[in-house]
C-alpha positions in Angstrom: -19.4 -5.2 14.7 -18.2 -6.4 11.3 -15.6 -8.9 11.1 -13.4 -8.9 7.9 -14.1 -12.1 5.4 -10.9 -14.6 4.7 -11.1 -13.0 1.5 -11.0 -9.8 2.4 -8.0 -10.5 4.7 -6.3 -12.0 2.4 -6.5 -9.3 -0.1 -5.3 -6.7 3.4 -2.2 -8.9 3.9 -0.9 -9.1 0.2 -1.2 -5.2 0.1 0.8 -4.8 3.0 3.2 -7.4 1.5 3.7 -5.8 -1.6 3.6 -2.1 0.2 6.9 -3.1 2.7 8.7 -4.1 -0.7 8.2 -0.5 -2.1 8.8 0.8 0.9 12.4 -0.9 0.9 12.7 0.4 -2.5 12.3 3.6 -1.3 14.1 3.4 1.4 17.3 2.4 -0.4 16.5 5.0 -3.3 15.8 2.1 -5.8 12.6 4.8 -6.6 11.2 7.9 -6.4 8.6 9.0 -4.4 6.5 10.1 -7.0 6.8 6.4 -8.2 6.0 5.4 -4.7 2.7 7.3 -4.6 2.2 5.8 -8.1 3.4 2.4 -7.2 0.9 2.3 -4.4 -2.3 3.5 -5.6 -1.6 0.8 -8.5 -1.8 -1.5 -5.0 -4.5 -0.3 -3.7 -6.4 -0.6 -7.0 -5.3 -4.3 -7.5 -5.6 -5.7 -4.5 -8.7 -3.3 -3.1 -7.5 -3.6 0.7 -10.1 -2.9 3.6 -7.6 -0.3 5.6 -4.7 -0.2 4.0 -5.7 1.3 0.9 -7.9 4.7 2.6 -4.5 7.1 2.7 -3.5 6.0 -1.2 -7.2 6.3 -2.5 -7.1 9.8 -0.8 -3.7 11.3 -2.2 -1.2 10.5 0.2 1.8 11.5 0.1 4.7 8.9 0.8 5.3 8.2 4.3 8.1 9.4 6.4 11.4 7.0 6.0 13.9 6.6 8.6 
């Protein structure tokens, strides 16, 4: 079983981080979604999270806000 690095962590914990902001944005219509799905591939490229980046690397669409 593989444990994540500190590293790694920390890179896992500033994407989520900056993610929940977008989401917000979002969420109060501050942007688009297609500048959500933009928004958080550039994330996932910068910050190259274990987890958290396998949905934007793959296309996903924005999640479901309520």
């Amino acid at each position: 079983m593989s444990v994540m690095t500190t590293e790694q962590f920390d890179r896992e914990a500033s994407y989520r981080a900056a993610l929940a902001i977008i989401k917000d944005w979002l969420r109060k219509g501050f942007i688009t979604d297609n500048e959500y799905v933009r928004i958080d591939t550039m994330l996932a490229r910068k910050f190259s999270p274990v987890w958290g980046a396998i949905p934007a690397l793959r296309g996903a669409k924005r999640p479901e806000i309520t």
